[in-house]
Phi, psi and omega in degrees: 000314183314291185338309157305328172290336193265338197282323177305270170344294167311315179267334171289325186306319202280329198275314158298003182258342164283017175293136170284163173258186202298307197290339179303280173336293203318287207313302185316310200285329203279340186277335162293310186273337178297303192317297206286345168293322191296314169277348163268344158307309175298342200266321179284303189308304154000273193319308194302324200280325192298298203282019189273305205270282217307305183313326196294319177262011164307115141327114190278122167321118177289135122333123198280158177293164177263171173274147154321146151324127213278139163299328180107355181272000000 
């Protein structure tokens, strides 16, 4: 029984030192979000360069004429 008791302890210790500490996290999430920023910039530049050429191979819509002018009547 002492054993358990003394075994408890010892083991909650052993268990917190594999805890990373904060600037450890910090760092990690923060090079995660960088990362993800980089790829969603690449992915808008991707889209933009894509919808640039589509436009590009469109034909331009003429413009419809106005109507004559109302008599007023």
């Amino acid at each position: 029984m002492r054993a358990a008791v003394l075994l408890v302890p010892l083991l909650l210790l052993a268990a917190c030192k594999d805890e990373p500490r904060f600037e450890e996290r910090y760092d990690k999430a923060a090079k995660e979000i960088e990362a993800r920023a980089k790829a969603m910039d690449a992915d808008i530049a991707k889209s933009d360069a894509a919808a640039a050429a589509a436009s590009e191979d469109l034909q331009p819509v003429a413009k419809p004429s106005n109507a004559p002018p109302s008599s007023g009547e």
